[in-house]
N, C-alpha and C positions, 0 to 999 in steps of 0.2 A: 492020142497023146501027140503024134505027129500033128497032126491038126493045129492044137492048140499052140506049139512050139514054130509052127509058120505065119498062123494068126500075129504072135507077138513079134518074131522077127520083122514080119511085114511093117506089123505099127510102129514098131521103134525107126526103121528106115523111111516109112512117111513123114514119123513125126522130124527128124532130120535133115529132112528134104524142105519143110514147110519152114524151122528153124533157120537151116542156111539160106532161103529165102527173105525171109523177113531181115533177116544181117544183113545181105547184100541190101535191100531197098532202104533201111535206114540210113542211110545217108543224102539220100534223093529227101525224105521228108520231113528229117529235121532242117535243112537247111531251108526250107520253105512255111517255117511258124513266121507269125506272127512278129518277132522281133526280130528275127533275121529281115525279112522283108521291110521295115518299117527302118532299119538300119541301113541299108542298101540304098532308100530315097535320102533320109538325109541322116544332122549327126545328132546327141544328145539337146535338148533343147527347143527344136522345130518344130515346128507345127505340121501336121502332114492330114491331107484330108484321108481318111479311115477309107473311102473308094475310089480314093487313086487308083489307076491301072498302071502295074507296072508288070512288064513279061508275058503281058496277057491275062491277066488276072490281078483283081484289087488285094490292095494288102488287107484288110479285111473282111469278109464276104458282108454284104449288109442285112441284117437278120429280119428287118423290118420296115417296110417300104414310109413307113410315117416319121422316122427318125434318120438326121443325116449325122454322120460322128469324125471327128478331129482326132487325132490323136500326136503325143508329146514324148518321146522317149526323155528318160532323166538318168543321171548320174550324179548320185548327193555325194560324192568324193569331190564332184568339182562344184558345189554349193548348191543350195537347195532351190525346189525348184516353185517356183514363181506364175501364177495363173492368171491371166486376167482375160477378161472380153468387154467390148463398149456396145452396150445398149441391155436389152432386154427382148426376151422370145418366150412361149407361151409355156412353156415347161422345159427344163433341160438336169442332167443328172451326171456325173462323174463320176470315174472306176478307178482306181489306182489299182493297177496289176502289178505282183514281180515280174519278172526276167521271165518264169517259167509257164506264167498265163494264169498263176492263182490271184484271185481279189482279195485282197488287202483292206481294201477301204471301198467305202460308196459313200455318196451322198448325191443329193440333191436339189433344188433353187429354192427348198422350203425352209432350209437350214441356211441361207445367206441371208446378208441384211441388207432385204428390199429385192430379194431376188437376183441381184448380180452376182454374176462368178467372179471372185475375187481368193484364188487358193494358194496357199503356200505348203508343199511338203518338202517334209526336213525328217530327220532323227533326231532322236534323244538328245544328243551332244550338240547339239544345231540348235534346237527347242532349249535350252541353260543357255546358249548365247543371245538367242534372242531376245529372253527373258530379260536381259538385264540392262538391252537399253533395245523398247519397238520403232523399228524404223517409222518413221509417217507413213510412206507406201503401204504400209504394212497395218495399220491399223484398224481398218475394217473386214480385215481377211480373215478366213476360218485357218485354222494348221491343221493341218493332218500327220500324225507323226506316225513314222512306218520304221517296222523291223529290218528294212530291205535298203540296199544300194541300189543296185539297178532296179529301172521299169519303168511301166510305161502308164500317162495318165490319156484315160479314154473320155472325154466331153462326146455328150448327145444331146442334141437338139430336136423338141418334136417339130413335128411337119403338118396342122393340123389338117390343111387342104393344098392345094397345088398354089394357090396365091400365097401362102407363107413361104415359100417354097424361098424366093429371090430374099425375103428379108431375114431367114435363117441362115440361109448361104453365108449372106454379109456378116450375120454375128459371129460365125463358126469362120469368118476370115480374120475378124480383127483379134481373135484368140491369140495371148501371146503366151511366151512357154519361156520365161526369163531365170539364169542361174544368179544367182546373190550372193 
């Protein structure tokens, strides 16, 4: 019985230990997601290449050497946000994440007309304004209408060999990220 009465003391004191560990180091690794970091290079609106290195580490790690990605922090309090790019590349696909890094949306160059990236996301309330008079800009763009205020839209461009390599760059530079 004594036995068994050390066993559990011990584990409750591990588990305690491993606990106030994990406290202490949260704060080291939330400040290091994904929208902290993308926050730090610039503000709501910008365009920020997805393997910038910033602190020594990209703000995104890149998950796949055949894809290069862009990414747009947004804030639909200060008007919706606004996507474009000039030209065409041989595949490309888009993520609307929240704030917390869940996806909200995807889509991809099959769902545009002709293949260009042309996106507006907005909410509910945004989408009845819109509705009731379409800007011109605005008339060959997909909507995406999200639950969310904040977040972030992820653009990826494939890479199909190392020669595409210079003319995906360029499309993933003319990427604009506009509030309306």
């Amino acid at each position: 019985m004594l036995r068994l009465a050390y066993a559990i003391l011990a584990g409750l004191v591990g588990a305690g230990i491993v606990h106030i560990a994990v406290l202490l180091m949260l704060p080291q690794f939330s400040e290091g997601d994904a929208w902290s970091r993308l926050a730090m290079q610039a503000g709501p609106f910008r365009v920020v290449q997805a393997d910038k290195v910033t602190e020594g580490s990209a703000i995104v790690a890149p998950q796949d050497p055949l894809f290069m990605a862009a990414l747009c922090r947004f804030d639909l309090a200060e008007g919706m946000a606004h996507l474009r790019a000039e030209g065409r590349v041989p595949f490309w696909s888009v993520s609307v994440y929240d704030r917390g890094g869940q996806n909200v949306y995807s889509l991809n160059d099959r769902a545009a007309e002709d293949g260009h990236l042309d996106l507006v996301v907005l909410q509910q309330a945004q989408m009845i304004e819109v509705r009731k008079f379409l800007p011109d800009d605005m008339e060959h763009s997909i909507f995406v209408e999200t639950p969310v205020d904040e977040g972030i839209v992820a653009v990826r461009a494939f890479v199909p060999d190392t020669t595409w390599r210079p003319a995906v760059a360029g499309w993933l530079a003319s990427l604009s990220c506009d509030a309306k």
